[in-house]
C-alpha positions as CSV (number, residue, x, y, z in Angstrom):
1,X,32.3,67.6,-23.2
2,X,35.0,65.1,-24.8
3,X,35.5,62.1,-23.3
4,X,38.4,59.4,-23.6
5,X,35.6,56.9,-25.7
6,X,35.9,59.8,-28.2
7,X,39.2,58.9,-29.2
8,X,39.1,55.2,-29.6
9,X,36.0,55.4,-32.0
10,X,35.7,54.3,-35.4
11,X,36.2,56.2,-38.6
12,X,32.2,56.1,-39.5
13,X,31.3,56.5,-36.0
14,X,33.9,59.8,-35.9
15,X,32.7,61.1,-39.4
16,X,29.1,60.9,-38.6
17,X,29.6,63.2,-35.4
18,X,31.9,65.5,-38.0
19,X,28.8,65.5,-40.5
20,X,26.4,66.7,-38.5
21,X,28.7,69.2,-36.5
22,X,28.1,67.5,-32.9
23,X,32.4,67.9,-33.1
24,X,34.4,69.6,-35.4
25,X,37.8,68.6,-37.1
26,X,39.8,71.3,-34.7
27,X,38.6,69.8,-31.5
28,X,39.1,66.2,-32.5
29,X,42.5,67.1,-33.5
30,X,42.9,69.3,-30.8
31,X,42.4,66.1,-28.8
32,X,44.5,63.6,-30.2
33,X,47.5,66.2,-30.2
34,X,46.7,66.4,-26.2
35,X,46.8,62.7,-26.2
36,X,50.1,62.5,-28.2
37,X,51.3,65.0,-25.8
38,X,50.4,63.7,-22.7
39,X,50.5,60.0,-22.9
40,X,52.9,59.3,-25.8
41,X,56.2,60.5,-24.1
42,X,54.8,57.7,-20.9
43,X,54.8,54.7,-24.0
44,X,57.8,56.0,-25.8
45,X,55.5,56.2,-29.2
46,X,55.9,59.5,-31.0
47,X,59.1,60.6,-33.0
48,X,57.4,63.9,-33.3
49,X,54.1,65.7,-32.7
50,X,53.1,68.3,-35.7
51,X,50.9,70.8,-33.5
52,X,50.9,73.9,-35.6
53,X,50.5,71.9,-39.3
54,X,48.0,69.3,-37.9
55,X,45.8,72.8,-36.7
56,X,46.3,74.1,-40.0
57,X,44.8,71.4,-41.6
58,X,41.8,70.4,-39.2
59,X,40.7,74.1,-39.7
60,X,41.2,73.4,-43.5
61,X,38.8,70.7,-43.1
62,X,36.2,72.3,-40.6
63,X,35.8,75.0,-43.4
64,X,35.3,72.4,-46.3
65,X,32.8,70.5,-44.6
66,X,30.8,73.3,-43.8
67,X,31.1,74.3,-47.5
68,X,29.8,71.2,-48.4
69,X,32.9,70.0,-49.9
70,X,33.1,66.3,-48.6
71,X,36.7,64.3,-49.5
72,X,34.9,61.2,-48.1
73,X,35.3,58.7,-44.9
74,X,38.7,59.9,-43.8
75,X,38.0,64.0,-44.2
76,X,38.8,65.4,-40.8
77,X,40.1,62.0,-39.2
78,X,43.7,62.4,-37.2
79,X,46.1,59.9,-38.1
80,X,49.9,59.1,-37.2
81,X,53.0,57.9,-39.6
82,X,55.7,55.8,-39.3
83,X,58.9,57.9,-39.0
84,X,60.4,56.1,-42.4
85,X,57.7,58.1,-44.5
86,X,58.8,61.5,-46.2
87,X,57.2,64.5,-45.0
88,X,57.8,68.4,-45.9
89,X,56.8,69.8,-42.7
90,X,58.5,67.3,-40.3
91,X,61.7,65.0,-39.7
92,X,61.8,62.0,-41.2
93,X,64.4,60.3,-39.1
94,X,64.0,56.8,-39.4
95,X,64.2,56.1,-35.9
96,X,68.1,56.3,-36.1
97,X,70.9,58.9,-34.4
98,X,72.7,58.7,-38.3
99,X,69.3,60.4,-39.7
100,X,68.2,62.3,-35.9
101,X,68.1,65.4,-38.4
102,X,67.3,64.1,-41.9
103,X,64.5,66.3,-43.5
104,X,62.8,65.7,-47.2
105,X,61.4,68.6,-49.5
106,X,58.6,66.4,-50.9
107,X,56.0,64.0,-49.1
108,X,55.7,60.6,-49.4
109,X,53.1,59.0,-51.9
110,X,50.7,58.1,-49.2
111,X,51.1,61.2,-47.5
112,X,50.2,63.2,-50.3
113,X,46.8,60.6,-51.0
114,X,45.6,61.0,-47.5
115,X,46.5,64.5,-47.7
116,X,43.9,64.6,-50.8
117,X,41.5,62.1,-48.5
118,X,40.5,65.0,-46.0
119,X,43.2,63.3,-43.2
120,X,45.3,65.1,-41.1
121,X,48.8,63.9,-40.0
122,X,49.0,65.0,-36.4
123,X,52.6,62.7,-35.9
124,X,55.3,61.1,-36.9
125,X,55.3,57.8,-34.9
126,X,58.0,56.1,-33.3
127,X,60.2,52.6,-34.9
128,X,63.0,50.6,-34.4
129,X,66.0,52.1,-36.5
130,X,66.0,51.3,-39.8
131,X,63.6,49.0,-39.8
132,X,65.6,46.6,-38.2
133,X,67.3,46.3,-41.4
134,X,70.6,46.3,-39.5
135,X,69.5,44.0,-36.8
136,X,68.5,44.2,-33.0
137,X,67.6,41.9,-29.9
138,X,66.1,44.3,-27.5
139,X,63.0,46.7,-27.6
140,X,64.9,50.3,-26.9
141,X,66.9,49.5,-30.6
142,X,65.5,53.0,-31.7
143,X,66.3,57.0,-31.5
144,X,63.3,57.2,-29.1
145,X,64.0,54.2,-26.9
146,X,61.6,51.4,-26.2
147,X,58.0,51.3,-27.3
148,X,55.5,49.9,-24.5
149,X,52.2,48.5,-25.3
150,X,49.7,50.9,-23.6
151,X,48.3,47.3,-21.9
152,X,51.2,46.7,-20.1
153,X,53.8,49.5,-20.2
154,X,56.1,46.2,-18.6
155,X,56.1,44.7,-22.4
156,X,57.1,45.8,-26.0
157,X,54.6,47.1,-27.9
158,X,56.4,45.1,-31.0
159,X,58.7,46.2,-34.0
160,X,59.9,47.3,-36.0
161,X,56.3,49.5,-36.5
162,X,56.2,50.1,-32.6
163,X,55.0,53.7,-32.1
164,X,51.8,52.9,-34.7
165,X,50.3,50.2,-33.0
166,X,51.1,51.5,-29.4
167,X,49.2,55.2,-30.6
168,X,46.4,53.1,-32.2
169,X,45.6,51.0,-29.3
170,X,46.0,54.1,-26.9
171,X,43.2,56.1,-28.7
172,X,46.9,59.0,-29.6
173,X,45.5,58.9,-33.5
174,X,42.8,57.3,-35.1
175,X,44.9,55.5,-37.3
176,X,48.5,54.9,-38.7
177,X,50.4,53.9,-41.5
178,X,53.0,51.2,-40.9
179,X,55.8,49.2,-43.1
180,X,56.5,45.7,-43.4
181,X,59.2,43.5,-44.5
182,X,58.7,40.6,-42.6
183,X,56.3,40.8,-39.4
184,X,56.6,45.0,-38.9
185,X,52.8,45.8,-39.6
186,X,51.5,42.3,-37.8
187,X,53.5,41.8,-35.2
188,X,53.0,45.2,-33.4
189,X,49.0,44.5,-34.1
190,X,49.3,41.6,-32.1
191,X,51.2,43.2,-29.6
192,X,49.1,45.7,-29.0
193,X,45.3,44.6,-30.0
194,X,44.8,46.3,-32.9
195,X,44.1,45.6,-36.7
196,X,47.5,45.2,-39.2
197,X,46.5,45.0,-42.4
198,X,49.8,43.9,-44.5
199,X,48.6,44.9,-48.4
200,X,49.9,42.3,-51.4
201,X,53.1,43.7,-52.7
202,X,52.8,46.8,-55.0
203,X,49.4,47.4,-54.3
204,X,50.3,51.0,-51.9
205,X,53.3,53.1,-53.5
206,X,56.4,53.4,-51.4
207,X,57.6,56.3,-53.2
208,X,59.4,58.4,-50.3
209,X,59.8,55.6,-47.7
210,X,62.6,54.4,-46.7
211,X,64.1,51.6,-48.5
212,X,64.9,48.6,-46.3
213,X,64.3,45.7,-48.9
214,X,62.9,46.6,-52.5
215,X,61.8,43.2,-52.8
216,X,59.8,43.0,-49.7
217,X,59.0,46.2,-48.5
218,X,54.8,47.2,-48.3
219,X,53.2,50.0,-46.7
220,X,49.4,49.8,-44.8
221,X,47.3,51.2,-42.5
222,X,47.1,50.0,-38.6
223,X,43.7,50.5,-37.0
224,X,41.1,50.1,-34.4
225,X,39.5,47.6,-36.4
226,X,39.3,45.2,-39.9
227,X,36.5,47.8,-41.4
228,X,38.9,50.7,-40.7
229,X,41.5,49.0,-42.4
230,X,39.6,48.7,-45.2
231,X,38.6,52.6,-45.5
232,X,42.4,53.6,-45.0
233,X,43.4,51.0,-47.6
234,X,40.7,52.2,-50.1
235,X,42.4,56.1,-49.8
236,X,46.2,54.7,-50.5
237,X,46.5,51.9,-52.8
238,X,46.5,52.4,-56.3
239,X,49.3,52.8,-59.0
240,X,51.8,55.4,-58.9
241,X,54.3,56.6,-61.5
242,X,57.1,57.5,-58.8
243,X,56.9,53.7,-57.8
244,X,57.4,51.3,-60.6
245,X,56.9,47.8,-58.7
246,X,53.0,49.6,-58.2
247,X,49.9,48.0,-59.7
248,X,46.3,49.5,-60.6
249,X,43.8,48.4,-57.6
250,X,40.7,48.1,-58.0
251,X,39.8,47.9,-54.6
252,X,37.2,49.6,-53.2
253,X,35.5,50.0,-49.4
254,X,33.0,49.3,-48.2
255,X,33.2,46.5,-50.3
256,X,29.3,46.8,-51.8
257,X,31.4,49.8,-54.1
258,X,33.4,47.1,-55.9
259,X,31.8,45.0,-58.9
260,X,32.6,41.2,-57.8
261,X,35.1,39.8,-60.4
262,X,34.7,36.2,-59.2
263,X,31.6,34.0,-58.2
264,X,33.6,32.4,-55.5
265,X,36.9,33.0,-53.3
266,X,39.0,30.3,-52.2
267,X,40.6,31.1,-48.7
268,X,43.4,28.7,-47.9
269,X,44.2,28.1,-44.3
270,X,47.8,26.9,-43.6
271,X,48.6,24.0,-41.9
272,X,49.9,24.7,-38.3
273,X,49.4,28.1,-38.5
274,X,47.6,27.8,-35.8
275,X,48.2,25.3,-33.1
276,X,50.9,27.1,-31.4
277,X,48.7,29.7,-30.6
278,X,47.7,30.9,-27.2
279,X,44.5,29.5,-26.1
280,X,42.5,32.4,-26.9
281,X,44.4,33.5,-29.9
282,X,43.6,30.2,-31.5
283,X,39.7,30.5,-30.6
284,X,39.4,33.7,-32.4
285,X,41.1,32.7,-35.2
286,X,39.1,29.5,-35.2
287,X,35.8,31.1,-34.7
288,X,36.5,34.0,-37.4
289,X,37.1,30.8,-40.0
290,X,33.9,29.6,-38.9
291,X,31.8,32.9,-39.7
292,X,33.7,32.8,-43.2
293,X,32.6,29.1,-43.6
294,X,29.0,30.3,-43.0
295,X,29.3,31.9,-46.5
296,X,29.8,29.6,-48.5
297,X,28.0,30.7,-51.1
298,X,30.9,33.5,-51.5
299,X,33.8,31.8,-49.8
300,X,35.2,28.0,-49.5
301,X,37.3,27.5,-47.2
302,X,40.2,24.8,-47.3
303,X,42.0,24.0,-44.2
304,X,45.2,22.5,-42.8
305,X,46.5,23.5,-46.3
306,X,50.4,22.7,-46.5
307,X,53.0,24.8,-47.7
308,X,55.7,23.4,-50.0
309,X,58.7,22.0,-48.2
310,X,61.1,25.5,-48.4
311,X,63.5,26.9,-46.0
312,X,61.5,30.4,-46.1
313,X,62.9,31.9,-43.3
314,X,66.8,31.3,-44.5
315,X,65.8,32.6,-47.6
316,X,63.9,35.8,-46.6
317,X,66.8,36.5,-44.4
318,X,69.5,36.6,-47.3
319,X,67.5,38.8,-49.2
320,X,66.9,41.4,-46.6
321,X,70.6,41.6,-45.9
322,X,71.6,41.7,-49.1
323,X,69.2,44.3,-50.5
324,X,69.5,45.8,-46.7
325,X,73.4,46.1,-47.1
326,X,72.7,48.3,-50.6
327,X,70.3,50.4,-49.5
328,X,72.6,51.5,-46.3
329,X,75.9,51.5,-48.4
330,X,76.6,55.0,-47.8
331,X,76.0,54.3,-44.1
332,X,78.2,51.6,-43.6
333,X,81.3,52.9,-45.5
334,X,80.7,56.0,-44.0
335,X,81.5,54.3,-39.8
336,X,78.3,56.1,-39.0
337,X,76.8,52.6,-38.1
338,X,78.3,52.7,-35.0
339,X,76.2,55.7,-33.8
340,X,73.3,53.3,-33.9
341,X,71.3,52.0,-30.8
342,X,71.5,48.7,-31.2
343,X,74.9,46.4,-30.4
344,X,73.7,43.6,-33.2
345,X,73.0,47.2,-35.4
346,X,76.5,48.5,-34.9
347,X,78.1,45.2,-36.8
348,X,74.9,44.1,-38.6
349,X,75.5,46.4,-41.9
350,X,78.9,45.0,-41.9
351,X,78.1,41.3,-41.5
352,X,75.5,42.1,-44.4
353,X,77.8,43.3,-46.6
């Protein structure tokens, strides 16, 4: 009999009990969908749950595995997307009223590689509209309303990729795919306990997410853990001719699958990046730096490194209203801002513009 550790355990620890047929894809997604069912509605963290597909495709994968025909780590493994990624077989809404309806004949980039990875999307996740692009103060700035944290359902689960880290840390998926512009992948992680991993920019395609800032915008996974990360970021990176700002990557996981390119890497630490931490937040940062130090045959570590003197927040803001205000022209002049959830939302394409 399933029990609730099931669904909060790792990819390996999952694929090993889908390897030797102790659980088979249908039940573990079978699961999750209960899961999404039951509990999401209670956090306010799926858009929409894709029963009938997700079924499809975990039977899909029960008879590949038996066949013998093994996609790798993720094959069989339930996951969740943000509601800004494109998808054929769902509404992509973009967790805004303008868009409640808004359906795409192709999939996303990163849908179509875990697609090819054996993973099966079981949900569209819930976020705050648009990104935030247009702007919002309060937690229930989204189609869906506000996203709890499954730790305290009196607090935010975080933005603007709310409904991936609240499914992650409630065991809903195994893992998600969030976006970032400036704190969207991170900031729900803290939030809710789990493991953001923000990729360098152009290292995962964007092709059929939404735009909210071309120059900013990055897509990665959000999981239970760093080593997760790591498997989920090894499936979607990569170049891709449908994104142009895309690069080659060469990365590989687990990282023994990767032929080092450099004898020793230098890992800066920032200077008060830190100290304003809570207590405890601040000791596991401190005490991960430590284990790094410990290899110092493969990494030196600099600390209290300072930052050039730059007003980085000013200028990240004028770029994400400005690229913001183009890629929701046709929104603005068309008055259908004002259908949006948010008061700062309503005015903030015009303001932009």
């Amino acid at each position: 009999m399933q029990t609730d550790d099931l669904y909060f355990s790792s990819i390996a620890e999952l694929g090993a009990l889908l390897r030797a047929r102790k659980l088979s894809p249908v039940e573990l997604t079978r699961g999750y969908l209960e899961r999404l069912e039951q509990i999401g509605p209670r956090l306010g963290a799926v858009a929409e749950v894709m029963r009938e597909t997700a079924l499809r495709d975990a039977r899909q994968a029960e008879r590949e595995l038996r066949a013998g025909r093994d996609r790798g780590p993720l094959h069989g493994i339930p996951y969740g997307a943000k509601d800004l990624l494109a998808t054929r077989e769902a509404k992509t809404t973009w967790g805004a009223a303008p868009y409640k309806d808004q359906k795409f004949a192709y999939d996303a980039t990163v849908i179509n590689k875990l697609r090819e990875a054996g993973a099966i999307l079981v949900a569209k996740l819930a976020m705050i509209e648009l990104a935030g692009g247009m702007g919002y103060n309060k937690a229930d700035a989204s189609l869906t309303g506000a996203c709890r944290t499954p730790w305290n359902t009196d607090y935010w689960s975080g933005g603007s990729s709310s409904g991936p880290g609240a499914a992650v840390a409630a065991g809903l998926v195994q893992f998600a795919i969030g976006s970032e512009t400036s704190g969207s992948i991170i900031t729900p992680a803290a939030f809710c306990g789990v493991s953001g991993l923000r990729p360098t920019y152009g290292m995962v395609s964007r092709h059929g997410a939404m735009a909210l800032c071309w120059t900013l915008d990055k897509l990665g996974p959000m999981c239970r853990s760093a080593a997760d990360c790591g498997s989920v970021l090894s499936a979607i990176a990569g170049r891709d001719p449908l994104d142009p700002t895309s690069q080659r990557s060469d990365f590989g996981f687990p990282p023994s699958t990767r032929p080092p390119r450099l004898k020793t890497l230098r890992l800066a630490v920032m200077k008060d990046s830190y100290e304003k931490a809570q207590p405890e937040v601040r000791d596991n940062f401190l005490a991960a730096v430590a284990v790094l130090k410990k290899l110092n045959a493969l990494v030196r570590v600099e600390m209290d490194v300072p930052l050039p003197d730059f007003p980085y927040g000013p200028a990240v803001g004028t770029i994400v209203d400005a690229e913001g205000a183009a890629a929701f022209r046709d929104l603005i002049e068309s008055g259908r801002v004002r259908e949006l959830a948010s008061p700062e939302g309503r005015v903030g394409g015009f303001s932009a513009s």
